[in-house]
C-alpha positions as CSV (number, residue, x, y, z in Angstrom):
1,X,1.5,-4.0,41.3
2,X,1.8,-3.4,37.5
3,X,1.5,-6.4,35.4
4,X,3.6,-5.0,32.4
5,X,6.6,-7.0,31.8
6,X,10.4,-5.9,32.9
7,X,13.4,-6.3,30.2
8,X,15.6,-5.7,33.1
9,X,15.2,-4.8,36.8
10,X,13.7,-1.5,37.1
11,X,12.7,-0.9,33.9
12,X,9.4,-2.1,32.5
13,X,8.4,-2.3,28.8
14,X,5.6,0.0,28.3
15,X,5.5,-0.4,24.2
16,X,3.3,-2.7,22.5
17,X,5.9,-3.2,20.4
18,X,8.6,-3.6,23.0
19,X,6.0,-6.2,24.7
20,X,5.8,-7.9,21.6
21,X,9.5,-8.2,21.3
22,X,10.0,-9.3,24.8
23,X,7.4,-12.2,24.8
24,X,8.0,-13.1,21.1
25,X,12.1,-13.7,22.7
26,X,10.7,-16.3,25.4
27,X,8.3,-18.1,23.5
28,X,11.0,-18.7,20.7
29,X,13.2,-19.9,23.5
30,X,10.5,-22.1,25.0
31,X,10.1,-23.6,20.6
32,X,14.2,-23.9,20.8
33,X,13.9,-26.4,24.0
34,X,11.9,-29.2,22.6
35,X,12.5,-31.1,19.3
36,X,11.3,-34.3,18.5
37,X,13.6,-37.0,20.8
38,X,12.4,-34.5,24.1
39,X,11.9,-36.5,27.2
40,X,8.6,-35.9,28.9
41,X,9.7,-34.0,31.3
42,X,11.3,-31.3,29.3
43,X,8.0,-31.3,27.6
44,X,6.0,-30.8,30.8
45,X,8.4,-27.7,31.6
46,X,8.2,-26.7,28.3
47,X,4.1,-26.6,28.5
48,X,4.9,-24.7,32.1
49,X,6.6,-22.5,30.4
50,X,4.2,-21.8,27.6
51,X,1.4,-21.5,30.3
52,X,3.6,-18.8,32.0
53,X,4.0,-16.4,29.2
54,X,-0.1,-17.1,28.2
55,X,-0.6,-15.6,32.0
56,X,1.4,-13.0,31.2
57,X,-0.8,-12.0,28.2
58,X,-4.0,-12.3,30.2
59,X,-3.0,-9.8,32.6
60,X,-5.5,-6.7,32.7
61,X,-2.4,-4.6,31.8
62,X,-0.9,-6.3,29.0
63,X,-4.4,-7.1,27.6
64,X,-4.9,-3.3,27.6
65,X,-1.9,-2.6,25.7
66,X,-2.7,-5.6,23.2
67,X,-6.1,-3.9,22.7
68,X,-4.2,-1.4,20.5
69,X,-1.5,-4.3,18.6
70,X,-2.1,-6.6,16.3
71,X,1.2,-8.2,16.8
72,X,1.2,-8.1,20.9
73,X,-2.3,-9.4,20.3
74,X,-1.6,-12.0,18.2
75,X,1.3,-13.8,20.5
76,X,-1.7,-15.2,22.7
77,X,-2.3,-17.4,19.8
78,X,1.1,-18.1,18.9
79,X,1.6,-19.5,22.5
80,X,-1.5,-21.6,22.4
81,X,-1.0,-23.1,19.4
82,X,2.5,-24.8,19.8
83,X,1.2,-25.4,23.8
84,X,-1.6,-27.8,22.0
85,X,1.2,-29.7,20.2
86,X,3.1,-30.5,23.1
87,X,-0.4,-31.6,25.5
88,X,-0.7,-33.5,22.9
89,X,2.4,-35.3,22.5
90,X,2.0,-35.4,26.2
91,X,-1.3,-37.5,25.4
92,X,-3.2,-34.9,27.2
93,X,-5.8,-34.8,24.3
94,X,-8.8,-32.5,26.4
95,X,-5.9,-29.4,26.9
96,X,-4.8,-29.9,23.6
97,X,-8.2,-29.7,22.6
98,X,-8.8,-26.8,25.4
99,X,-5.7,-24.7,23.8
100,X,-6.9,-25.0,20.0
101,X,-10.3,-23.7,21.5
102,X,-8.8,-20.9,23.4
103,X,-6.9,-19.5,20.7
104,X,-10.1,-19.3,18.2
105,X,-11.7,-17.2,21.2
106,X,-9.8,-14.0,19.6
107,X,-9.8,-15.3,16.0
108,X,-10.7,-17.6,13.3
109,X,-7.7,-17.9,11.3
110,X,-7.4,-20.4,8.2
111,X,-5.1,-22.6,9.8
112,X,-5.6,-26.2,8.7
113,X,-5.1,-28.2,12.1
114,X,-6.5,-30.9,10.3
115,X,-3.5,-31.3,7.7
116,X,-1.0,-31.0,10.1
117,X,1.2,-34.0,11.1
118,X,1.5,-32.6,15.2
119,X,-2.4,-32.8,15.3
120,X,-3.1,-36.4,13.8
121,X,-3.6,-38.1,16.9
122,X,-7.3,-35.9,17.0
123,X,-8.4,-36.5,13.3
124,X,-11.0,-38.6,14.9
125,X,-12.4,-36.1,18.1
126,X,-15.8,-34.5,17.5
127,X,-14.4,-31.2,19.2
128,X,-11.4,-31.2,16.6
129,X,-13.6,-31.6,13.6
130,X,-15.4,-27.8,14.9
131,X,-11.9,-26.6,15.3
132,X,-11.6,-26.8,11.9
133,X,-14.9,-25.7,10.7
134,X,-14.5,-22.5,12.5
135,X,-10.6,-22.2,11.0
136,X,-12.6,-22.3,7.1
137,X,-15.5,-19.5,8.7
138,X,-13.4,-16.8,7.5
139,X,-12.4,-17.9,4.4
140,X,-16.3,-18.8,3.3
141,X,-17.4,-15.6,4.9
142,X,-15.2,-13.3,3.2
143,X,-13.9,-14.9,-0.5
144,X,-16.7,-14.3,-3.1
145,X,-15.9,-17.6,-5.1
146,X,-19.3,-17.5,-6.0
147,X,-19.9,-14.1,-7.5
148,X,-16.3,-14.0,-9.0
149,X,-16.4,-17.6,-10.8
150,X,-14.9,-17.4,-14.3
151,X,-15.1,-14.1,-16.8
152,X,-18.1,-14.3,-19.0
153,X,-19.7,-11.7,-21.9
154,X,-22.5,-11.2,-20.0
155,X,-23.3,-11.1,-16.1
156,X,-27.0,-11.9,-14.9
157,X,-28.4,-8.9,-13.1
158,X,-28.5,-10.9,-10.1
159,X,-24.5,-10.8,-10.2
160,X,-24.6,-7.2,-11.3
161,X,-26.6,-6.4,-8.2
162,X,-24.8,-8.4,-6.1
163,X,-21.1,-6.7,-7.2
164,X,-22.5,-3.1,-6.3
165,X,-23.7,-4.3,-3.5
166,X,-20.3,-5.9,-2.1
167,X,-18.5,-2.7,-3.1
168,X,-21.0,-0.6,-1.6
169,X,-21.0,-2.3,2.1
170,X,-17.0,-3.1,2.1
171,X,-16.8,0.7,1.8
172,X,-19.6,1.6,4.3
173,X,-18.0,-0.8,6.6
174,X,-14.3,-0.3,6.3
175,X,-13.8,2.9,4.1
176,X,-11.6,5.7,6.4
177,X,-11.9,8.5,4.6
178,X,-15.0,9.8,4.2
179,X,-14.8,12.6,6.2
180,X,-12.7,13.3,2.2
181,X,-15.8,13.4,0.7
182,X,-18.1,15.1,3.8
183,X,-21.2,15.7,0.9
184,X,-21.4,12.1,-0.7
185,X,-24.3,10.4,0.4
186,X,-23.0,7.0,-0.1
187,X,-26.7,5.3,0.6
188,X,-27.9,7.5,-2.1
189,X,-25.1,6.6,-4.1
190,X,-26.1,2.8,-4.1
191,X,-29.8,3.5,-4.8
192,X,-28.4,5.8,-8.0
193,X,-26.0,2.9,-9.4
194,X,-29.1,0.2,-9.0
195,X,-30.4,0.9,-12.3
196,X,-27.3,1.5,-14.2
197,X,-26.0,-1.8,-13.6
198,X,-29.3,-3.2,-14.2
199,X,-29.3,-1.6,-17.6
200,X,-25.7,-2.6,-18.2
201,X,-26.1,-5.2,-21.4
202,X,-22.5,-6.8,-21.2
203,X,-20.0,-7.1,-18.4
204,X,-17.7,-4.4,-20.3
205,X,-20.9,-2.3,-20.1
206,X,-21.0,-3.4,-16.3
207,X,-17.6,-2.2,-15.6
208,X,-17.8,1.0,-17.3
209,X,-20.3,2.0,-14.6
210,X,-18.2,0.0,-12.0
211,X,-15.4,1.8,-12.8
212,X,-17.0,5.3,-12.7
213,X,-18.2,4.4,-8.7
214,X,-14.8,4.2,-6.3
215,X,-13.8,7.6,-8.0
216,X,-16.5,8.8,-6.1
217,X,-15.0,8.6,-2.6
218,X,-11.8,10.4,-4.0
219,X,-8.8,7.6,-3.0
220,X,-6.2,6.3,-4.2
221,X,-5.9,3.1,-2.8
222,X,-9.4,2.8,-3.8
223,X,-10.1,1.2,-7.3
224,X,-12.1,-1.2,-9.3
225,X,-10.5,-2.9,-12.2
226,X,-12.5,-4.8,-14.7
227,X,-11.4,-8.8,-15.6
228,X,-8.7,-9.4,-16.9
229,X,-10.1,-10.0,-20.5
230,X,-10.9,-6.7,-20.8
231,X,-7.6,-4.6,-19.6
232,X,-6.6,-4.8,-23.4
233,X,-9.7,-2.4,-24.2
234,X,-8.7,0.0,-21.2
235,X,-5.2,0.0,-20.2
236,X,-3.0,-0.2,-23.7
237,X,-1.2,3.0,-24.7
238,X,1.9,4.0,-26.7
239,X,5.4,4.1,-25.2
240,X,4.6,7.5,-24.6
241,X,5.0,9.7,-20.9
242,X,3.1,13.0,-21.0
243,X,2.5,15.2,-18.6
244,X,0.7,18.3,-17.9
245,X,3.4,21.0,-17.6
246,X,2.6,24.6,-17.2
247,X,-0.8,24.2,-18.1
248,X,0.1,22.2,-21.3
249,X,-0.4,19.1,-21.7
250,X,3.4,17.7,-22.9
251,X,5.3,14.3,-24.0
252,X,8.1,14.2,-21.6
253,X,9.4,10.6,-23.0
254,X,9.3,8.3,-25.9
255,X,10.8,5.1,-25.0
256,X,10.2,3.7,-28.5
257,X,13.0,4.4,-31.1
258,X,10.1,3.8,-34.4
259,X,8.3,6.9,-32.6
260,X,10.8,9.2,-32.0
261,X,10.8,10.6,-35.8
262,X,6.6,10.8,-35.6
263,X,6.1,12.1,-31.6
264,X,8.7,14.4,-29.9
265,X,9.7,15.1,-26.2
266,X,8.4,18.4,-25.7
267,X,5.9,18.3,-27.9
268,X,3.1,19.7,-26.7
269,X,-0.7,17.4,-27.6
270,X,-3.4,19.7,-28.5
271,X,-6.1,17.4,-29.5
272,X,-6.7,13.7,-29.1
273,X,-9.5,12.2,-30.8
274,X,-10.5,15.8,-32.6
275,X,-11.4,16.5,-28.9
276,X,-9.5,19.5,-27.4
277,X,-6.9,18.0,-25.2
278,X,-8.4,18.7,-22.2
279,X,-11.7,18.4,-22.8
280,X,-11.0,14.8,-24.1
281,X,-9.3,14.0,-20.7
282,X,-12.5,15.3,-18.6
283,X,-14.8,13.5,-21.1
284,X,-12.9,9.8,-21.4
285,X,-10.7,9.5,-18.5
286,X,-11.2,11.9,-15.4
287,X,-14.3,9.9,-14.8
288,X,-12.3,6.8,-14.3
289,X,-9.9,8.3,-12.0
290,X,-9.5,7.3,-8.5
291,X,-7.0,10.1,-6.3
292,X,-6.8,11.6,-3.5
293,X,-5.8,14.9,-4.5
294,X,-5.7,17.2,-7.2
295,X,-2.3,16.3,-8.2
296,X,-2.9,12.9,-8.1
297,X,-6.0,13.6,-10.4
298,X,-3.3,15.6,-12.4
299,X,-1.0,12.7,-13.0
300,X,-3.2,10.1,-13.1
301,X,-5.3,12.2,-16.0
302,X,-2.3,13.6,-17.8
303,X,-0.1,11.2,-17.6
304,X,-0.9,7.3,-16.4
305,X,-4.1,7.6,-18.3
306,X,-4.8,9.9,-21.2
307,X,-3.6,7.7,-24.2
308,X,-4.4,4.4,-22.8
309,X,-7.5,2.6,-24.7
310,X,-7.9,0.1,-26.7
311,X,-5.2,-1.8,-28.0
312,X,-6.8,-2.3,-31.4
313,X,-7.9,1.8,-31.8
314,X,-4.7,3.9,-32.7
315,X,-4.6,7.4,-31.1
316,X,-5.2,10.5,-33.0
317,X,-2.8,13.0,-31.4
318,X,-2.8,16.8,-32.6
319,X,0.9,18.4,-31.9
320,X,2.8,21.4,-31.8
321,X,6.3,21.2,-31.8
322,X,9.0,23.6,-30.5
323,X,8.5,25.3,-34.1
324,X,5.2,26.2,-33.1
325,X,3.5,24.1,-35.9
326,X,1.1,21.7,-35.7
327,X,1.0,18.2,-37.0
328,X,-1.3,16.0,-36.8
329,X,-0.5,11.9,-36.3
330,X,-1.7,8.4,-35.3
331,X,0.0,6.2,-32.9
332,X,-0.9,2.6,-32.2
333,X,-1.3,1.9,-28.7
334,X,-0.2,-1.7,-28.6
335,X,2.6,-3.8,-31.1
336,X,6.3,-1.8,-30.7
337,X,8.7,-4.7,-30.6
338,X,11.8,-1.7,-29.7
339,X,10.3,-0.3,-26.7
340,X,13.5,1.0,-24.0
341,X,13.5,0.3,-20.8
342,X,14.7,3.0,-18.3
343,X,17.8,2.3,-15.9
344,X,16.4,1.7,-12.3
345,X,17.7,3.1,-9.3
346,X,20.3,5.3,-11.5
347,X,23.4,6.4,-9.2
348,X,26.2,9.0,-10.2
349,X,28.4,11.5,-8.3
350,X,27.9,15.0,-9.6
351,X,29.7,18.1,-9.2
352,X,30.9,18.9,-6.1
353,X,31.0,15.4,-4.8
354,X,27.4,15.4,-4.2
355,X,25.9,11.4,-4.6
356,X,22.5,10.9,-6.3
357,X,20.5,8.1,-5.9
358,X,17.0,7.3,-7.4
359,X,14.7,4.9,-5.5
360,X,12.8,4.0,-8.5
361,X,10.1,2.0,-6.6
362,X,9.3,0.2,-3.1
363,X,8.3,-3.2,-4.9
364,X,11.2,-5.3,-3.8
365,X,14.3,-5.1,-1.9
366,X,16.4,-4.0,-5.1
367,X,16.6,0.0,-4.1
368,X,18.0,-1.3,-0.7
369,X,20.4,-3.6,-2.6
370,X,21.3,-0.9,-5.2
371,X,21.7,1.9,-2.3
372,X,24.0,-0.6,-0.1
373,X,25.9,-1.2,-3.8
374,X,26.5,2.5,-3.9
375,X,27.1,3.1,-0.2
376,X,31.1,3.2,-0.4
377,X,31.0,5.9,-2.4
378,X,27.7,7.9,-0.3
379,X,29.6,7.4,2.5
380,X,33.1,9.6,1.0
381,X,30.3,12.1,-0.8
382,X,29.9,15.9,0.4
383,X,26.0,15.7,0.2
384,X,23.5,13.2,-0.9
385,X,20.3,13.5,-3.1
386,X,17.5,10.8,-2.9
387,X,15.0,11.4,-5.8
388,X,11.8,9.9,-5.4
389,X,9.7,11.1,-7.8
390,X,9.1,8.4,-9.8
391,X,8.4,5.8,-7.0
392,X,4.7,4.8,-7.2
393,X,5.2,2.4,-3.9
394,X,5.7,-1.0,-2.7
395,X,6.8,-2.0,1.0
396,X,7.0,0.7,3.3
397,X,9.6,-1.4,5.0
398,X,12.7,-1.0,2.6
399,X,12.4,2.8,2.6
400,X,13.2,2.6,6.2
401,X,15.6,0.1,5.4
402,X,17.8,3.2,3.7
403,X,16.8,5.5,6.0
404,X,18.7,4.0,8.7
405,X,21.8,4.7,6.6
406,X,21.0,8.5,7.1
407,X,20.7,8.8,11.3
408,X,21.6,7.3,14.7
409,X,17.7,7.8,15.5
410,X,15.0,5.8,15.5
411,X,13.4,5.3,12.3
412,X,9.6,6.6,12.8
413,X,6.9,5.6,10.8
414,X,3.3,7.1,10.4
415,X,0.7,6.5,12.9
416,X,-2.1,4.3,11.4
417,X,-5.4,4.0,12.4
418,X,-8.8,1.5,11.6
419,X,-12.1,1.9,11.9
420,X,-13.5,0.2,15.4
421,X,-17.0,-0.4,14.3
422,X,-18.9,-1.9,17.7
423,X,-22.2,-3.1,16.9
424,X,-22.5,-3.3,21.0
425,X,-21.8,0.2,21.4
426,X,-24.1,1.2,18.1
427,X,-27.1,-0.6,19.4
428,X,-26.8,1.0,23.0
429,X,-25.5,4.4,21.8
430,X,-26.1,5.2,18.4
431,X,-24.5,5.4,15.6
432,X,-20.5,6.8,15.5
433,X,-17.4,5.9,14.5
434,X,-14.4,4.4,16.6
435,X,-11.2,4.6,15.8
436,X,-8.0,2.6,16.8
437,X,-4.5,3.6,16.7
438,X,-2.3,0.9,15.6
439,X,0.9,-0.6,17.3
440,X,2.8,0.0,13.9
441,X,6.2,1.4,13.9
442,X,6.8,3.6,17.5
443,X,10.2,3.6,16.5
444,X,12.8,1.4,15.2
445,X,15.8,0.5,16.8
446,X,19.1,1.7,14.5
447,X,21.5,-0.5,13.4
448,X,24.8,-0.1,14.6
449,X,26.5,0.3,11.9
450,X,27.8,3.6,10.3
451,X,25.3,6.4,8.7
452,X,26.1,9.2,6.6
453,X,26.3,12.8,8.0
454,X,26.9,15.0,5.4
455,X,23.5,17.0,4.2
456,X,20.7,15.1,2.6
457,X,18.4,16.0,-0.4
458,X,15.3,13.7,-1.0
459,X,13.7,14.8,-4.1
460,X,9.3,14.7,-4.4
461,X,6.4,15.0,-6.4
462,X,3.2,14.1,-7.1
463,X,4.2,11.0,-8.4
464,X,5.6,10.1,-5.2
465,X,3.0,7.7,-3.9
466,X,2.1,5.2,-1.2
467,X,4.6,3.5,0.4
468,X,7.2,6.3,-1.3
469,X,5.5,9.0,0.8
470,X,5.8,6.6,4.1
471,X,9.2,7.1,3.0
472,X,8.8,11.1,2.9
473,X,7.4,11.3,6.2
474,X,10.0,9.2,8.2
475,X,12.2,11.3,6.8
476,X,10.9,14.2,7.6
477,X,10.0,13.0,11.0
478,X,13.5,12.4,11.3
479,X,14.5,16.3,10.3
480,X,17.6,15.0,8.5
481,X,17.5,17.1,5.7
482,X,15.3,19.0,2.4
483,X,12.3,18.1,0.5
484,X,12.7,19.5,-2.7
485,X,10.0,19.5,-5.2
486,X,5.9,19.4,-5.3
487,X,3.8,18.0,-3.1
488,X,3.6,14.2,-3.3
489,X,0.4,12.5,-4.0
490,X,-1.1,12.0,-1.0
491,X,-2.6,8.9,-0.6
492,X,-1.0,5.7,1.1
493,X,-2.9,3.1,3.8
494,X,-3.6,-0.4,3.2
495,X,-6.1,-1.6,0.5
496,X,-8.4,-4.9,1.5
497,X,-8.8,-6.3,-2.5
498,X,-11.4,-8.7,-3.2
499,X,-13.1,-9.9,-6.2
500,X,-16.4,-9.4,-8.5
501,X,-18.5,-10.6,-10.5
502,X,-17.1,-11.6,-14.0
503,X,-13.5,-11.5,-12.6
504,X,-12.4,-8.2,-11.6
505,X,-10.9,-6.8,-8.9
506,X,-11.9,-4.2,-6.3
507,X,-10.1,-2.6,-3.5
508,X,-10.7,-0.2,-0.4
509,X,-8.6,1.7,1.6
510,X,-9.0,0.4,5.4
511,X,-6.1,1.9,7.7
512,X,-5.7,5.9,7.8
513,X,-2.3,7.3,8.0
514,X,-1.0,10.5,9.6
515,X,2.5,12.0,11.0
516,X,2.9,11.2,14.5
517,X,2.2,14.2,15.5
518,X,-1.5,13.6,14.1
519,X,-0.8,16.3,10.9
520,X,-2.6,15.1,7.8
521,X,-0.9,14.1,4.5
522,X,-3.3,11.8,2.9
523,X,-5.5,13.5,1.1
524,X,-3.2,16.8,0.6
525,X,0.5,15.3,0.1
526,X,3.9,15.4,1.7
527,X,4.8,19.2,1.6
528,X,8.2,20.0,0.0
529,X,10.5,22.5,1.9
530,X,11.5,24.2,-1.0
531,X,8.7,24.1,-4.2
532,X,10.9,23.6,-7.7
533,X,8.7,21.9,-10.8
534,X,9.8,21.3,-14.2
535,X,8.8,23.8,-16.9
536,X,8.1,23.6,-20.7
537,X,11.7,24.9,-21.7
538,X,13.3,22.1,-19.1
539,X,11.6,19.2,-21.1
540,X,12.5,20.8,-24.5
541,X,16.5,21.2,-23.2
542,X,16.6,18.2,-20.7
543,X,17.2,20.6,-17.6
544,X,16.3,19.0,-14.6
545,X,15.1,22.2,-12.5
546,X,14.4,20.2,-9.2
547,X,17.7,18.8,-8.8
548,X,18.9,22.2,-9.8
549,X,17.1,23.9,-6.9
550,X,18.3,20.8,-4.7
551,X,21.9,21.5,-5.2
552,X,21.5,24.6,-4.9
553,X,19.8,24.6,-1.3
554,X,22.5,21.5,-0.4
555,X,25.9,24.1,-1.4
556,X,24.1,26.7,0.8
């Protein structure tokens, strides 16, 4: 007889998620039974109870299906915990004890049992006091406290060593896209960087080598960032956008009314530095550049990063205007006390009736809040554009938030996966790599509420990013309506940060992301339906050629 759980007679849940849902309902009702004037007997039920739903969760079946869910996985623990609490309020201290000790056989979590108030009465057991010891494993094993104490001038080589050396086997051990970069020899890699971080006299010299490593295995979501005492010398620029547009590298914004007389939009940069334009961006900043595609390179070269330096060196820009003539200029990078800020999450009815919408970023709820602001007026529109192409990411979460305003359907996200690394299975078969699929988002259950119908629109590009291209594959999953644009930038997952030596930061894509169909986008981008990219001419007249080729496709 299957062990899998039944919602209802007849018709068993065969989702982790749905598993999850169900057991996560009875457990909460189990919490909602007891408070703190219970009798013992509804205690005694309630630990029944909680004992029920544990052997639910160790049947072969359902521990199967947790194999493959955080979450489902997790609820073990969430059952034994609060099951401890109420043996012990029971004065049944060796089950309380027993439950604590069961619940760290699938993981040592930081909880501090021995700060919370339900636990006191085992401050003084020997078998409590390695409860918590385990609980603080994690933490000791994994923080680097040690390495990353304070920011200093200059790191021992000791430290140097050991930074590379954490990088180096967080990536071997957790990195999921190598199969990216199929000819890096990442062992070969480590013994290269050895002497250049040996050799590296200061830590800015340290993380000037740092920072030329995670470009090597071509991600994203893979960086290192020096200590904070140093992003003034790397990361100050000039209220300037550029961007490389047909081939030219172009400003596309000045958001700083003292530069507007000095640099132009459309002005196209020929030299920075006396360096030829481009071969000052492959010489000073494509080196630094983590992506995970060539147009992410592209923006992240051209645009994020190709005036930023240091904030005490002005820029020396070479331009050519829509005259054709060339002028030369310097701009500070730091100091502008008039610097604009653009309008976020911009909303306006165009011609026709057709609503546009931009979902600036992912960061917070406020594109969901600005979208439901809007949504009287979406709802009476003919057609409705979503532009994205400025949203570098955030929560995946509130993109499907807005998507549920767009279809009766389920909501799908992308299937994720994580390395499964078994030593075991290493040492008695050699060495591979195991993967496993993640629970994640099977398919969310609508809202019932009301959703728009009329033709959708969602604008793209390689500034699209992250948790903004989650956002471009449910949607396309969903086949509710036109990408319009460029390819997006192709990289999203989940980044484990941690810190180094001299206080910087690191971080390494760990979970691997696909449609659920199994097509990739990481790594090449979320594909438009119809191509449409700005050109020089549109930056010099303030055309907008996507939304153009949008509405066009939408009156069609």
């Amino acid at each position: 007889m299957s062990s899998i759980a039944m919602a209802a007679p007849g018709k068993p849940l065969e989702r982790a998620g749905d598993q999850k849902a169900y057991l996560q309902g009875k457990r909460n009702a189990v919490q909602d039974s007891i408070n703190e004037s219970s009798t013992p007997g509804q205690l005694r039920a309630a630990a029944a109870r909680f004992e029920g739903i544990i052997a639910e969760l160790d049947q072969p079946a359902m521990r199967d299906l947790a194999n493959g869910s955080t979450y489902l996985r997790a609820e073990r623990l969430n059952n034994l915990i609060p099951l401890a609490e109420v043996y012990l309020r029971l004065g049944m201290k060796d089950q309380a004890l027993e439950a604590l000790e069961q619940s760290q056989r699938s993981s040592w979590l930081p909880v501090p049992f021995d700060q919370a108030p339900a636990f006191e009465g085992l401050r003084n057991e020997p078998r409590f006091a390695a409860i918590n010891a385990r609980a603080r494993l994690g933490t000791t094993m994994f923080d680097t406290p040690t390495l990353a104490a304070g920011d200093k001038e200059k790191l021992s080589v000791e430290e140097r060593i050991a930074g590379l050396s954490l990088f180096w086997h967080e990536a071997r051990q957790h990195f999921v896209y190598f199969d990216h970069v199929p000819d890096l020899d990442w062992n070969k890699v480590y013994l290269d960087y050895l002497p250049k971080v040996m050799a590296a006299q200061t830590t800015r010299d340290y993380y000037e080598v740092l920072m030329r490593l995670a470009p090597l295995l071509q991600d994203g979501h893979t960086n290192i960032y020096p200590p904070e005492a140093l992003t003034s010398k790397y990361y100050s620029r000039p209220p300037i956008r550029t961007a490389l547009v047909e081939d030219k590298v172009v400003v596309v914004q000045v958001r700083s009314p003292s530069l507007e007389n000095i640099v132009k939009v459309g002005d196209e940069i020929v030299a920075i530095d006396g360096l030829a334009v481009k071969a000052y961006a492959q010489q000073n900043v494509a080196p630094f550049v983590s992506s995970s595609t060539p147009q992410d390179k592209i923006v992240r070269t051209y645009t994020y990063q190709l005036l930023a330096g240091d904030a005490a060196k002005p820029v020396h820009l070479s331009l050519v205007g829509a005259d054709g003539v060339q002028r030369d200029t310097s701009v500070r990078r730091s100091g502008y006390q008039d610097v604009g800020k653009s309008p976020e999450f911009e909303f306006k009815l165009l011609k026709d009736n057709v609503a546009y919408i931009a979902l600036d970023h992912f960061e917070s709820d406020a594109g969901v809040r600005a979208f439901e602001k809007a949504w009287p007026a979406i709802q009476k529109a003919a057609a409705l554009v979503i532009d994205v192409r400025n949203n570098g990411g955030g929560s995946t979460g509130f993109g499907h938030q807005i998507l549920r305003h767009l279809s009766n359907q389920p909501v799908r996200g992308s299937a994720s996966y994580v390395r499964l690394d078994d030593p075991v299975m290493r040492a008695q078969h050699g060495n591979s790599v195991h993967w496993l699929r993640l629970d994640g988002d099977a398919g969310e259950h609508p809202r019932n509420a009301q959703v728009f119908t009329g033709p959708v629109a969602v604008l793209a590009g390689p500034r699209s990013f992250s948790a903004a291209e989650d956002f471009l594959v449910a949607f396309d999953q969903l086949q509710r309506g036109l990408i319009v644009g460029e390819a997006s930038g192709g990289s999203s997952g989940q980044p484990l940060s941690f810190e180094l030596p001299g206080g910087g930061m690191a971080r390494i894509c760990v979970k691997r992301d696909t449609y659920q169909d199994g097509r990739e986008f990481v790594g090449k981008g979320v594909m438009p339906h119809i191509e449409a990219r700005p050109t020089l001419q549109s930056v010099r007249t303030g055309e907008d050629p996507v939304l153009a080729a949008a509405l066009s496709a939408l009156a069609r």
